[in-house]
The first five atom37 places (N, CA, C, CB, O) and aatype in JSON, in Angstrom:
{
  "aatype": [20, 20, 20, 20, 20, 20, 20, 20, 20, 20, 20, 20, 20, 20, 20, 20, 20, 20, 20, 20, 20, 20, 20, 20, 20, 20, 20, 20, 20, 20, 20, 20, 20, 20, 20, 20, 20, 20, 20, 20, 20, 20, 20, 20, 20, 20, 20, 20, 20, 20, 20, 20, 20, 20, 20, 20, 20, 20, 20, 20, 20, 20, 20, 20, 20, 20, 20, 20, 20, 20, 20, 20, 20, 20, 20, 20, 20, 20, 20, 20, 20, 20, 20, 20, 20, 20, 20, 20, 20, 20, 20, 20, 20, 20, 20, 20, 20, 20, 20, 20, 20, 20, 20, 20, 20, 20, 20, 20, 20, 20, 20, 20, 20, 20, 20, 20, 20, 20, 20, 20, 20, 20, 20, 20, 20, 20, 20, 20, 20, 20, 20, 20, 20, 20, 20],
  "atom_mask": [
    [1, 1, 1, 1, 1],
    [1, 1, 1, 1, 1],
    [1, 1, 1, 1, 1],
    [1, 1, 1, 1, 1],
    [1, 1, 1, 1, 1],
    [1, 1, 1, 1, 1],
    [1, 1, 1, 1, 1],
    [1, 1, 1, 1, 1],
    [1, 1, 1, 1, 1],
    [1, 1, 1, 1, 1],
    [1, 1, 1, 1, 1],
    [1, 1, 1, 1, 1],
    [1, 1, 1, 1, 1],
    [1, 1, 1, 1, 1],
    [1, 1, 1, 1, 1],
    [1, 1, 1, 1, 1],
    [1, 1, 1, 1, 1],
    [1, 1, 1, 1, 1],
    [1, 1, 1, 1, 1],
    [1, 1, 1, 1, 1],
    [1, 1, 1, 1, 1],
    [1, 1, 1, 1, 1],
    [1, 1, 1, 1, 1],
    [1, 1, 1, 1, 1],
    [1, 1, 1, 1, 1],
    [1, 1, 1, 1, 1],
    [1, 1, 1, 1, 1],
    [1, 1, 1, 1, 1],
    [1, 1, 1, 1, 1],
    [1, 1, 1, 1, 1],
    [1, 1, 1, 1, 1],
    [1, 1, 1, 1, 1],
    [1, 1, 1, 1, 1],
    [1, 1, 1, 1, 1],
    [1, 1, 1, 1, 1],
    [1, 1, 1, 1, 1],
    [1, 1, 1, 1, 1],
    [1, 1, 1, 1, 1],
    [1, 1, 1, 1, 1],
    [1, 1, 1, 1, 1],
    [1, 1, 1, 1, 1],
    [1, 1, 1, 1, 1],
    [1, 1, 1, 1, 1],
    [1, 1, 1, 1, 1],
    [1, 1, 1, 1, 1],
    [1, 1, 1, 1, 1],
    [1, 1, 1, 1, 1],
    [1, 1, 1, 1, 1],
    [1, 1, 1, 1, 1],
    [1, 1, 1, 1, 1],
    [1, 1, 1, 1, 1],
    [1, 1, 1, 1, 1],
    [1, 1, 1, 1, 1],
    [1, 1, 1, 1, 1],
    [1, 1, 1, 1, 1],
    [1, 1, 1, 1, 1],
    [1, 1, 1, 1, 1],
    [1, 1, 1, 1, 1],
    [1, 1, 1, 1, 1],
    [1, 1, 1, 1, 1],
    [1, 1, 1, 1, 1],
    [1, 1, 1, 1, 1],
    [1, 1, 1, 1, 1],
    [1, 1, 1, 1, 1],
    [1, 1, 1, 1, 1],
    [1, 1, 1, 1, 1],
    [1, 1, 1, 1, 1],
    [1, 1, 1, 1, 1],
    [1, 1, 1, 1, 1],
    [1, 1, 1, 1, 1],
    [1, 1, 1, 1, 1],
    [1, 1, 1, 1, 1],
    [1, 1, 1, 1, 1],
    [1, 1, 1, 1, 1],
    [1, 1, 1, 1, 1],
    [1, 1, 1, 1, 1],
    [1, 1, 1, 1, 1],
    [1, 1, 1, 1, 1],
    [1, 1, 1, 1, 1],
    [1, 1, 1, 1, 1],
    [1, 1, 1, 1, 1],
    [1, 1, 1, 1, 1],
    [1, 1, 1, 1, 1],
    [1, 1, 1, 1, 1],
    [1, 1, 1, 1, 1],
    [1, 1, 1, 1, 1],
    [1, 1, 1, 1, 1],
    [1, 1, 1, 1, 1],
    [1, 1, 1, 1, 1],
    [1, 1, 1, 1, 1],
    [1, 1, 1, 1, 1],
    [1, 1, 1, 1, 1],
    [1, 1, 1, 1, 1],
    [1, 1, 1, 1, 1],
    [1, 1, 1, 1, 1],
    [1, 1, 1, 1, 1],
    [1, 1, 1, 1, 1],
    [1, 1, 1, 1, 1],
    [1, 1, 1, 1, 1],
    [1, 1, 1, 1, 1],
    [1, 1, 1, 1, 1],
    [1, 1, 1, 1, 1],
    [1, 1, 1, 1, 1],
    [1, 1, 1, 1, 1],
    [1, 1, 1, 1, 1],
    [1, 1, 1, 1, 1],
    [1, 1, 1, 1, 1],
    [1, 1, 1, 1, 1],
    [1, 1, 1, 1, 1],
    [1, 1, 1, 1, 1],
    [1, 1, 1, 1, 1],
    [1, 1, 1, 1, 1],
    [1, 1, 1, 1, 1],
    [1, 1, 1, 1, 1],
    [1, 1, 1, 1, 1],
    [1, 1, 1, 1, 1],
    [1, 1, 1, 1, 1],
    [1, 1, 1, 1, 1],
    [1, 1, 1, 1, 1],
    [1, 1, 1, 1, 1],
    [1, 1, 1, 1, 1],
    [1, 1, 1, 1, 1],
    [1, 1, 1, 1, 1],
    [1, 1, 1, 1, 1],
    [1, 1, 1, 1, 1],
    [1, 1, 1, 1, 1],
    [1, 1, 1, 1, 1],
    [1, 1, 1, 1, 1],
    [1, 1, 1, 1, 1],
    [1, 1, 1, 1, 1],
    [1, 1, 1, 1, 1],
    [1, 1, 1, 1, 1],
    [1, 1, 1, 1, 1],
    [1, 1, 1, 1, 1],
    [1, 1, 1, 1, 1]
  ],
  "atom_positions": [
    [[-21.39, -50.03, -50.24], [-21.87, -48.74, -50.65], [-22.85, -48.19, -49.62], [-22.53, -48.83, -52.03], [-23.82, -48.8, -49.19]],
    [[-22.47, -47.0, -49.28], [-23.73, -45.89, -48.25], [-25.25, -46.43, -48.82], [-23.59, -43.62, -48.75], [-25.59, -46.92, -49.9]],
    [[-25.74, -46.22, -48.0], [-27.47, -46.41, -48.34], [-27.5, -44.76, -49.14], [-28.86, -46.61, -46.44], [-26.78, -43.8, -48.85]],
    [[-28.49, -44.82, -50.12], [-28.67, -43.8, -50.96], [-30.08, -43.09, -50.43], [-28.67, -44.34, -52.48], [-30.94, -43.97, -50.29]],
    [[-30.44, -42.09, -50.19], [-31.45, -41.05, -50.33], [-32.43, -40.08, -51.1], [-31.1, -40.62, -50.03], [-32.48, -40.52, -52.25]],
    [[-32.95, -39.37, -51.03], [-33.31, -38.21, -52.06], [-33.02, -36.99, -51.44], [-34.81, -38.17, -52.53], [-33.42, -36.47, -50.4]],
    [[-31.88, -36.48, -52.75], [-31.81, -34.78, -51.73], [-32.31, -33.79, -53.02], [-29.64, -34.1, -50.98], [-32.24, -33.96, -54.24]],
    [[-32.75, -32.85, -52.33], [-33.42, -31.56, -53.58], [-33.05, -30.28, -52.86], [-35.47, -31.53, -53.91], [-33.24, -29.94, -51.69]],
    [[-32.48, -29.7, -53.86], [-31.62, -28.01, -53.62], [-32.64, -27.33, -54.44], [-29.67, -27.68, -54.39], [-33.04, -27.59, -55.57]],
    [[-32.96, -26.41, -53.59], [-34.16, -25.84, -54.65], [-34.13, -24.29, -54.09], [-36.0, -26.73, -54.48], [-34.03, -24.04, -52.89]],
    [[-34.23, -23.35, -55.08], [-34.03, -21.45, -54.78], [-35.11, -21.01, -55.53], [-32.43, -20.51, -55.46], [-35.27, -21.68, -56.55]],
    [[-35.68, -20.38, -55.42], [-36.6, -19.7, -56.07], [-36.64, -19.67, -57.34], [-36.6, -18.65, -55.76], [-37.64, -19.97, -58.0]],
    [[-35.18, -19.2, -57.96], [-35.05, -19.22, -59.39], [-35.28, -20.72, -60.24], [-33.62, -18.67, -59.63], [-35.56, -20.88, -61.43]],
    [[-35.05, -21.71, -59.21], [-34.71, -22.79, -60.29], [-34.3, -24.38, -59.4], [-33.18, -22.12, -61.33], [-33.63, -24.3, -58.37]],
    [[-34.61, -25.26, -59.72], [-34.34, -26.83, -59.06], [-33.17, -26.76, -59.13], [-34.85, -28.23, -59.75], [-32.76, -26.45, -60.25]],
    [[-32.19, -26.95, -58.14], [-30.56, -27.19, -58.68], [-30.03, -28.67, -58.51], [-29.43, -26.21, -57.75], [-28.99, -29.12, -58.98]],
    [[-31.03, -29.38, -57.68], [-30.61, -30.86, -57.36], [-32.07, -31.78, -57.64], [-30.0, -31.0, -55.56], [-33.14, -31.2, -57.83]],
    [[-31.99, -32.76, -57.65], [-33.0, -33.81, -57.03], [-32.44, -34.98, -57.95], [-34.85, -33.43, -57.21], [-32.46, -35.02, -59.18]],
    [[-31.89, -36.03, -56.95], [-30.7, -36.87, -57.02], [-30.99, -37.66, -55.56], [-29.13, -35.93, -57.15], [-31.44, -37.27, -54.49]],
    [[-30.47, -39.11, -56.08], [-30.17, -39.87, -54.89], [-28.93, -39.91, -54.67], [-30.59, -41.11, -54.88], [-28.11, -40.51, -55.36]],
    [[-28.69, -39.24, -53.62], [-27.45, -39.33, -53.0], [-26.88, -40.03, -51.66], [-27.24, -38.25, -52.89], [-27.62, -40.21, -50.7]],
    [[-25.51, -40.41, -51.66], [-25.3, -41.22, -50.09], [-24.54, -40.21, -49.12], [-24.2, -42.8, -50.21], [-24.18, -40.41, -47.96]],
    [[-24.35, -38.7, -50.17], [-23.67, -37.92, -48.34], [-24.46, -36.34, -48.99], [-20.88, -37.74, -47.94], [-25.01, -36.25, -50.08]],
    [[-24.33, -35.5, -48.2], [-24.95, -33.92, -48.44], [-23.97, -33.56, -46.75], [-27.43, -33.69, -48.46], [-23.98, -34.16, -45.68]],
    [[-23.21, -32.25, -47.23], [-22.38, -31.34, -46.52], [-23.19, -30.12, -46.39], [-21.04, -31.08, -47.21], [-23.33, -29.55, -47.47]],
    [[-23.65, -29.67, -45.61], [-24.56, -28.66, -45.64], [-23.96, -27.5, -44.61], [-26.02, -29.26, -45.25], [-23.35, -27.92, -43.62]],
    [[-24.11, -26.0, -44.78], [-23.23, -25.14, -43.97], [-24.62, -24.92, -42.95], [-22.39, -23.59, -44.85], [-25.4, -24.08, -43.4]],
    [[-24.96, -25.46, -41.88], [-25.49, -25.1, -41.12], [-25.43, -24.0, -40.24], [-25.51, -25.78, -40.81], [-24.3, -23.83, -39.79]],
    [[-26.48, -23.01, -39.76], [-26.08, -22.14, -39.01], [-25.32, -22.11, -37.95], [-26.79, -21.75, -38.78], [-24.58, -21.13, -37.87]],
    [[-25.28, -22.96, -37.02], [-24.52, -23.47, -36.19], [-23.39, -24.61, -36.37], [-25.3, -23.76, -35.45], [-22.74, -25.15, -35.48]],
    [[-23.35, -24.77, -37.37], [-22.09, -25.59, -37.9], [-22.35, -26.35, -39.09], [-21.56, -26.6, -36.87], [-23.46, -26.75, -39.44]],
    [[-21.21, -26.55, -39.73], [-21.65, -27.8, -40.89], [-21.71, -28.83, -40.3], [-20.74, -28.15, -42.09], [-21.11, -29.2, -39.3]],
    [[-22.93, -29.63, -41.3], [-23.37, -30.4, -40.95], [-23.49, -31.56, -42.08], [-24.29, -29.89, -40.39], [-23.82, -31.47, -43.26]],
    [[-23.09, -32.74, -41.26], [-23.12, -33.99, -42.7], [-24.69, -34.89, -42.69], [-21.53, -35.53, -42.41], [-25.12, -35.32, -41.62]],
    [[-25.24, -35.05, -43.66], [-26.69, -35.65, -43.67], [-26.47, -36.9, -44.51], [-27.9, -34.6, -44.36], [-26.08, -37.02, -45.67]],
    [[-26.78, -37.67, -43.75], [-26.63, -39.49, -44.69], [-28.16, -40.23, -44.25], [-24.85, -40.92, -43.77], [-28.91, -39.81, -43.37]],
    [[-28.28, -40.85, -44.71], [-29.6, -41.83, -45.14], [-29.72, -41.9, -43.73], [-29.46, -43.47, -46.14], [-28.76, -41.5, -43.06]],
    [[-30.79, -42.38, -43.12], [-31.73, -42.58, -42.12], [-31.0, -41.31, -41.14], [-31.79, -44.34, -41.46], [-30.99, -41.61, -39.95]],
    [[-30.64, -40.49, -41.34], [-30.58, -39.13, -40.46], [-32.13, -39.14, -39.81], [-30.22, -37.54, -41.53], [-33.13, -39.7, -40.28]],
    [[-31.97, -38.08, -38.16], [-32.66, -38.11, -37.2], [-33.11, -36.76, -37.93], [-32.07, -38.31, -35.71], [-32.45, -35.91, -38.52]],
    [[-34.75, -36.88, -37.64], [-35.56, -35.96, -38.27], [-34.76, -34.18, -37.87], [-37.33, -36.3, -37.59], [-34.28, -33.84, -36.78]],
    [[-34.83, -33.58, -38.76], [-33.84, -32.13, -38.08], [-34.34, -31.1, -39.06], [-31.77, -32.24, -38.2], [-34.56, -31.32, -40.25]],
    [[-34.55, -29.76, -38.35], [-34.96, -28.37, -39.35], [-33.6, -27.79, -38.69], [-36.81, -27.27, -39.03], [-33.31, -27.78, -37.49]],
    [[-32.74, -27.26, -39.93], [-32.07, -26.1, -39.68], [-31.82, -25.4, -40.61], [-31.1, -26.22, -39.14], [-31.85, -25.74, -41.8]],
    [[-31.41, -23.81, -39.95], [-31.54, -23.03, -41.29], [-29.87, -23.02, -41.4], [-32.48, -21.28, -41.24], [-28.99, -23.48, -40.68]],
    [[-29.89, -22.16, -42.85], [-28.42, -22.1, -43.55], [-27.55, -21.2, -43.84], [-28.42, -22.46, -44.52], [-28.15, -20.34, -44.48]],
    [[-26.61, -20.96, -43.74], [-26.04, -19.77, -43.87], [-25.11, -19.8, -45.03], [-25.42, -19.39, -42.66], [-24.63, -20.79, -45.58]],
    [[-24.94, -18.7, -45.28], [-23.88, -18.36, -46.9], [-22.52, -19.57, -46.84], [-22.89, -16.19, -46.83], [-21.58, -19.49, -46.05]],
    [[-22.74, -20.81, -48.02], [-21.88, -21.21, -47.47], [-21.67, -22.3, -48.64], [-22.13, -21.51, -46.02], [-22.17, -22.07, -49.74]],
    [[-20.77, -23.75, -48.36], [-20.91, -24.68, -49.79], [-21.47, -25.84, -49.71], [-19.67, -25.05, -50.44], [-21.17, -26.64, -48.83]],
    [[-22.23, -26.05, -50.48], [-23.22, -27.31, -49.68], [-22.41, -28.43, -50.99], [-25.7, -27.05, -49.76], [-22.36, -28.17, -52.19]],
    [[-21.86, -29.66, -50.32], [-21.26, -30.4, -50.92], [-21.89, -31.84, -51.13], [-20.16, -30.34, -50.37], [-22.18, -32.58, -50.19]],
    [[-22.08, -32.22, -52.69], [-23.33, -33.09, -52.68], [-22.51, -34.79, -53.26], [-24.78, -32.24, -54.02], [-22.17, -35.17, -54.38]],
    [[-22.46, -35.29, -52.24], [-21.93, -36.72, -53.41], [-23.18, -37.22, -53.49], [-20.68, -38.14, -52.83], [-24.11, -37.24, -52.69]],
    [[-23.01, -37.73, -54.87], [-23.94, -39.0, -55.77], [-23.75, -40.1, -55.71], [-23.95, -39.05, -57.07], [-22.6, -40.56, -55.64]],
    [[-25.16, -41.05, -55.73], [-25.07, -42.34, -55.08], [-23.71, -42.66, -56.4], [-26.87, -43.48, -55.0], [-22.65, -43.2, -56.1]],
    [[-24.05, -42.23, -57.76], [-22.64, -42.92, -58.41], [-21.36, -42.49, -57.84], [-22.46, -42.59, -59.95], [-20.31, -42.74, -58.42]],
    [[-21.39, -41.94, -56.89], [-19.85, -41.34, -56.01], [-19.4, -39.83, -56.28], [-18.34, -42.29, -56.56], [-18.78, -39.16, -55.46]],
    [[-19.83, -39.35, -57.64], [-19.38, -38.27, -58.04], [-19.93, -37.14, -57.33], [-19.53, -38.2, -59.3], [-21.15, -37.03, -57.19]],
    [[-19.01, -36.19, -56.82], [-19.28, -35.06, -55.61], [-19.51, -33.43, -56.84], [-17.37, -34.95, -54.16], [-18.76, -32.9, -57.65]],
    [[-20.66, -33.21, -56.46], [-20.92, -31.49, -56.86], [-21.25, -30.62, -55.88], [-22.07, -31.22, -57.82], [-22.12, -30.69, -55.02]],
    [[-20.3, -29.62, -56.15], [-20.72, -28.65, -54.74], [-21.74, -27.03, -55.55], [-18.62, -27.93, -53.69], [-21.81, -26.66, -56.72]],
    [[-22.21, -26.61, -54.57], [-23.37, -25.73, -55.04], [-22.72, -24.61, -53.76], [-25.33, -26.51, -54.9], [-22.02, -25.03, -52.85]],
    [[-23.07, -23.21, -53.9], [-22.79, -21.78, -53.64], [-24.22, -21.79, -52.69], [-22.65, -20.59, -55.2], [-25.11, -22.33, -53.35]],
    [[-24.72, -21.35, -51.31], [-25.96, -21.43, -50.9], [-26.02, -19.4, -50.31], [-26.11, -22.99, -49.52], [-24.9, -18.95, -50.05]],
    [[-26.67, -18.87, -50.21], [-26.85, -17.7, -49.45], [-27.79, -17.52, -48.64], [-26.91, -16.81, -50.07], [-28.25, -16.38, -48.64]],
    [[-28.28, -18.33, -47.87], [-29.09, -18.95, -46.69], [-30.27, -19.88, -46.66], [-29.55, -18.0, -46.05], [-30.29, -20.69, -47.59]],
    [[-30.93, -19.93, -46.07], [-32.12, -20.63, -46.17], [-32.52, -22.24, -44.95], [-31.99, -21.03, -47.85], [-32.12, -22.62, -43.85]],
    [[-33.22, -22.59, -45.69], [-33.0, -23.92, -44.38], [-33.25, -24.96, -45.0], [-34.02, -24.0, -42.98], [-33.75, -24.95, -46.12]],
    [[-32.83, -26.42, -44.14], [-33.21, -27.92, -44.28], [-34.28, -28.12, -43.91], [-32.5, -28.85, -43.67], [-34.78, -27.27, -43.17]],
    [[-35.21, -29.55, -44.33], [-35.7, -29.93, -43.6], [-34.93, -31.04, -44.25], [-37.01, -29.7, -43.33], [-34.61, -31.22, -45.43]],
    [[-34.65, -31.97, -42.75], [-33.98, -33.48, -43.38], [-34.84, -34.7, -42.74], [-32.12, -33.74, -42.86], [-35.57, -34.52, -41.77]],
    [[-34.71, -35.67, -43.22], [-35.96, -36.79, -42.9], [-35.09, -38.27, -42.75], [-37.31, -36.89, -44.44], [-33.86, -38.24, -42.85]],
    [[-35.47, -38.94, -42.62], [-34.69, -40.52, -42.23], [-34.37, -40.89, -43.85], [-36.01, -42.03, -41.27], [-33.32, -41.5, -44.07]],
    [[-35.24, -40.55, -44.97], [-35.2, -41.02, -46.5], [-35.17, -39.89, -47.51], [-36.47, -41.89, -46.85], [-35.24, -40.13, -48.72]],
    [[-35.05, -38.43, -46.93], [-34.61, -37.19, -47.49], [-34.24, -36.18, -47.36], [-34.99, -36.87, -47.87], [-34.18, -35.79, -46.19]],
    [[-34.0, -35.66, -47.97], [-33.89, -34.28, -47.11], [-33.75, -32.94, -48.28], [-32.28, -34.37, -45.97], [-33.2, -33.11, -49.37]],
    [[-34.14, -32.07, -48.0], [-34.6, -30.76, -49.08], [-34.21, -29.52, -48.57], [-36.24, -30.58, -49.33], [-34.87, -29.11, -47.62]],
    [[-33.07, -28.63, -49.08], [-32.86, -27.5, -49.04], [-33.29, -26.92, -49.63], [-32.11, -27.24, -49.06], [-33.27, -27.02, -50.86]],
    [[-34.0, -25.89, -48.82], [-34.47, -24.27, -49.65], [-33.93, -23.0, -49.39], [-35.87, -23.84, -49.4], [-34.1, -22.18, -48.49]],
    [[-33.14, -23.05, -50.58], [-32.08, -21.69, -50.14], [-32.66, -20.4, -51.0], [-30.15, -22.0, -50.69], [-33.32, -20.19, -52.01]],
    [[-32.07, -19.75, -50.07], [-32.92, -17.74, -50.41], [-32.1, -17.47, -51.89], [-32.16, -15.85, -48.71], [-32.41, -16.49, -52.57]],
    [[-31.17, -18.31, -52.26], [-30.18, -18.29, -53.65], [-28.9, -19.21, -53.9], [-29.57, -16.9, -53.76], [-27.98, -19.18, -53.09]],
    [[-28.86, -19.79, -54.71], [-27.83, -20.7, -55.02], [-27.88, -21.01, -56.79], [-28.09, -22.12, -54.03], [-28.63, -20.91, -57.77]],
    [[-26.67, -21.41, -56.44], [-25.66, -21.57, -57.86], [-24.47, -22.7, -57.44], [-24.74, -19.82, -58.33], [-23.85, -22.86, -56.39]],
    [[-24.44, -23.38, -58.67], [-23.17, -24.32, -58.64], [-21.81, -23.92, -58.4], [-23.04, -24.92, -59.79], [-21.52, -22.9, -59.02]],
    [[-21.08, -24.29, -57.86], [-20.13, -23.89, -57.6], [-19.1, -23.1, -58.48], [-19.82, -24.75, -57.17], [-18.32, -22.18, -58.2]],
    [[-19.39, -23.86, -59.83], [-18.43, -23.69, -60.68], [-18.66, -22.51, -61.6], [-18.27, -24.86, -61.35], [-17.9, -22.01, -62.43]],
    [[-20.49, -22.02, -61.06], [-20.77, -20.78, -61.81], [-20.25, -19.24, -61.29], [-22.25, -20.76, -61.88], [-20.17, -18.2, -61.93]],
    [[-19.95, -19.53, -59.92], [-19.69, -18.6, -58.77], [-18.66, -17.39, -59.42], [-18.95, -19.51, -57.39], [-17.53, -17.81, -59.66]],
    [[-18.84, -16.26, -59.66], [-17.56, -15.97, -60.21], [-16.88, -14.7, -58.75], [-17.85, -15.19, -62.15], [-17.67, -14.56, -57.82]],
    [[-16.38, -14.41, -58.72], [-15.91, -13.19, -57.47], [-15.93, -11.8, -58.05], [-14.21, -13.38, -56.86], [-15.34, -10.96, -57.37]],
    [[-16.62, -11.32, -59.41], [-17.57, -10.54, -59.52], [-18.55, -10.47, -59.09], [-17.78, -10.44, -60.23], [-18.82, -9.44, -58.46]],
    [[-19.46, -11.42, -59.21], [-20.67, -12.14, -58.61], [-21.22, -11.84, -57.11], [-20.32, -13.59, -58.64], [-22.21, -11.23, -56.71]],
    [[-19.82, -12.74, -56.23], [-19.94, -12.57, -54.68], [-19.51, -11.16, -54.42], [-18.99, -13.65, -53.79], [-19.75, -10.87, -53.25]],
    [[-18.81, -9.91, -55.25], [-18.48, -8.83, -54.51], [-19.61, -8.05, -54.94], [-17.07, -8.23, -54.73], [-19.72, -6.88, -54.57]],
    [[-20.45, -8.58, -55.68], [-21.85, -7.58, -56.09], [-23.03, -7.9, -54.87], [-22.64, -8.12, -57.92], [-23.97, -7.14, -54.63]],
    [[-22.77, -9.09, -54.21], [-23.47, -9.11, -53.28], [-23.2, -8.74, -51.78], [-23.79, -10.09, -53.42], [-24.01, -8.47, -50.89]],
    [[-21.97, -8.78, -51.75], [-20.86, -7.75, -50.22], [-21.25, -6.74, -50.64], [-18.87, -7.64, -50.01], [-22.06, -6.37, -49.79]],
    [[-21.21, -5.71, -51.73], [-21.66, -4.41, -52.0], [-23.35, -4.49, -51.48], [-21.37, -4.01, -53.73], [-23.59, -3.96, -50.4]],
    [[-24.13, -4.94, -52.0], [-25.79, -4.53, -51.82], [-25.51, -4.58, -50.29], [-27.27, -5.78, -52.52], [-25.7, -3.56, -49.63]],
    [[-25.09, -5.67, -49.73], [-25.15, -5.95, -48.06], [-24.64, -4.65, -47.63], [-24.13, -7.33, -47.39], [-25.04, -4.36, -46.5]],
    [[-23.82, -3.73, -48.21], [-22.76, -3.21, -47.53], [-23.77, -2.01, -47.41], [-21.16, -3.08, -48.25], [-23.99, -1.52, -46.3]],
    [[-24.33, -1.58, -48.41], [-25.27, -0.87, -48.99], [-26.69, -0.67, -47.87], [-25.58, -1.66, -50.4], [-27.12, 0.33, -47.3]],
    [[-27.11, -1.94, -47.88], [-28.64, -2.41, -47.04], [-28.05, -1.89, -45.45], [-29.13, -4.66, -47.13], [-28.8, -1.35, -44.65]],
    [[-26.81, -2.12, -45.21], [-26.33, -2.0, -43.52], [-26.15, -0.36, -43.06], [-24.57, -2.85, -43.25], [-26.08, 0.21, -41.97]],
    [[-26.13, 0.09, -44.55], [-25.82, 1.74, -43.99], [-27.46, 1.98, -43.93], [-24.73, 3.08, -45.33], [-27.58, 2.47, -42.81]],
    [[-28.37, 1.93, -44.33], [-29.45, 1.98, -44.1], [-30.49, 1.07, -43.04], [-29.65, 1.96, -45.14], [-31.71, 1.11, -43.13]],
    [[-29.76, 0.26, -42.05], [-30.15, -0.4, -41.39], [-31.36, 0.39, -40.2], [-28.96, -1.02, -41.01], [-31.22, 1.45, -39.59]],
    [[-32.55, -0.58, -40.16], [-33.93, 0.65, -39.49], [-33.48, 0.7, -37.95], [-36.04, -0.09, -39.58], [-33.69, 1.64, -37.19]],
    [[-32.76, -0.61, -37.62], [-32.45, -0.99, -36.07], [-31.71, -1.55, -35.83], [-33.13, -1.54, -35.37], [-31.12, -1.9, -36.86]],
    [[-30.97, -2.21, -34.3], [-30.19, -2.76, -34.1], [-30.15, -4.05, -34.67], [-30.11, -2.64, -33.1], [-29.3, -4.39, -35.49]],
    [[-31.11, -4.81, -34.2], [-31.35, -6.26, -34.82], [-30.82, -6.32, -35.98], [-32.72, -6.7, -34.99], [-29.76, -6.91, -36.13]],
    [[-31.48, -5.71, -37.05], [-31.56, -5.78, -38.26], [-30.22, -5.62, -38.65], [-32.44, -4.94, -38.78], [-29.65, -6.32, -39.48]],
    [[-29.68, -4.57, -37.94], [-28.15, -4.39, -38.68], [-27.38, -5.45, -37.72], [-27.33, -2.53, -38.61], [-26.51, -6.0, -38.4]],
    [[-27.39, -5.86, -36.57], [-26.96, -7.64, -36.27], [-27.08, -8.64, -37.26], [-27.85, -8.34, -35.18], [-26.12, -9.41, -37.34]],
    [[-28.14, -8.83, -38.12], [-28.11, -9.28, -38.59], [-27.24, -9.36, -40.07], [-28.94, -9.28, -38.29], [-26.37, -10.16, -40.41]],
    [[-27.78, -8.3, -40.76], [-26.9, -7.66, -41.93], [-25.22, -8.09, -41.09], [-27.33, -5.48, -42.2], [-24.69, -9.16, -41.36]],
    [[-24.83, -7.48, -40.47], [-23.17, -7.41, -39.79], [-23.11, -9.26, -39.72], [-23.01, -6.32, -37.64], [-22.04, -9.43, -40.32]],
    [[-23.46, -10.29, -39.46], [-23.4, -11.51, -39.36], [-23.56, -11.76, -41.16], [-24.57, -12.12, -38.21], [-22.68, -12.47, -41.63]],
    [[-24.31, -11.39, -41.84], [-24.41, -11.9, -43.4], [-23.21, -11.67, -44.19], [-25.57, -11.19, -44.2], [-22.66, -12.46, -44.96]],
    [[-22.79, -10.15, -43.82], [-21.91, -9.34, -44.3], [-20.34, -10.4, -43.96], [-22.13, -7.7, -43.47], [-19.49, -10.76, -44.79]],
    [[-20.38, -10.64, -42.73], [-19.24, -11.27, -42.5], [-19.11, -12.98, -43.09], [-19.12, -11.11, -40.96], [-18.2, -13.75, -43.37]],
    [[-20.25, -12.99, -43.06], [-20.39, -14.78, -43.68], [-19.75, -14.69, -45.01], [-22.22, -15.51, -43.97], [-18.72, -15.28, -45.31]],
    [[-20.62, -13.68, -46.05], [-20.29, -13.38, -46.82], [-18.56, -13.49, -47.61], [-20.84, -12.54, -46.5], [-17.99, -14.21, -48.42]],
    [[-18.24, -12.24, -46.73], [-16.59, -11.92, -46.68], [-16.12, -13.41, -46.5], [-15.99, -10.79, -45.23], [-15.29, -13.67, -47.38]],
    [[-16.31, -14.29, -45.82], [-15.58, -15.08, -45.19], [-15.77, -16.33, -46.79], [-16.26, -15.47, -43.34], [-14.83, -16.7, -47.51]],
    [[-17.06, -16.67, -46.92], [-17.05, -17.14, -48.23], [-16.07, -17.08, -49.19], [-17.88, -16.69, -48.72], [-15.51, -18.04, -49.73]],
    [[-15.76, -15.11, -49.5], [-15.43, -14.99, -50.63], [-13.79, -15.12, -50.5], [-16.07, -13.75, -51.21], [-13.03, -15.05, -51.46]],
    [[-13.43, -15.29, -49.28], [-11.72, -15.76, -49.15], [-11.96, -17.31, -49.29], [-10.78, -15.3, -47.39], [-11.18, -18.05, -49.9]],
    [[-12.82, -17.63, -48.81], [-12.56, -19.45, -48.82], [-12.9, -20.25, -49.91], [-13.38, -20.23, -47.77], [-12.65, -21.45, -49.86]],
    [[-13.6, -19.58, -51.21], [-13.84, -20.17, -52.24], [-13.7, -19.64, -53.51], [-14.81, -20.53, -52.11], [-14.13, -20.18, -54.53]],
    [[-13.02, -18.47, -53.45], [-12.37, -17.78, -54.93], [-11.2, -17.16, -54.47], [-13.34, -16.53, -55.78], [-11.08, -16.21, -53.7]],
    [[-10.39, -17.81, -55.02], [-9.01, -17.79, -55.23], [-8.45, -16.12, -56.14], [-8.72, -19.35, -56.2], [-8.69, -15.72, -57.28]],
    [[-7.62, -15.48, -54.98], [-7.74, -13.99, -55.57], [-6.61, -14.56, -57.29], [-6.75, -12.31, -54.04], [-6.37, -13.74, -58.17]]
  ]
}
């Protein structure tokens, strides 16, 4: 059996994890990324994406993330995402209410950056909502 850890998913609204677990799938900004027990100390942030959690009892739950960041440690590691939900709550009402506000926030964008940015969320977004709700 994997050496087991402590991982904690945590959003503003509410704790969604804190569990010993032996794997965490995390959508890193620069790529997904797999985090297992004695991982090399690492901050990265997160982008709209599915963070996939197995339990030291083996059983895998995946969670909905809309950014935020890690910090991961050799014996933990803790996501703080800007919003998340279990996977299974996700509905594609849900994710097209949030492509709308984005879509919304980008026509009003103050500057370039800003709407770089929005245009990168917007597309994460989109890309989400084909890869995890089934039309």
């Amino acid at each position: 059996m994997a050496d087991a850890f402590n991982f904690e998913l945590v959003s503003p609204e509410r704790l969604l994890v804190s569990e010993k677990v032996s794997e965490v799938v995390i959508p890193a900004t620069l790529g997904e990324m797999t985090v297992l027990a004695n991982h090399a100390p690492t901050m990265t942030t997160i982008k709209p994406g599915v963070v996939s959690v197995k339990l030291a009892s083996g059983q895998v739950n995946k969670y909905v993330v809309f950014g935020g960041f890690a910090d991961i440690l050799p014996t933990s590691c803790t996501l703080l995402a800007e919003s998340a939900v279990p996977a299974t709550e996700l509905t594609r009402d849900t994710l097209q209410k949030r492509i709308e506000a984005t879509q919304a926030e980008l026509t009003n964008a103050r500057d370039d950056e800003h709407k770089t940015k929005l245009e990168q969320f917007l597309a994460e977004l989109t890309h989400l909502n084909g890869a995890i709700i089934p039309a």
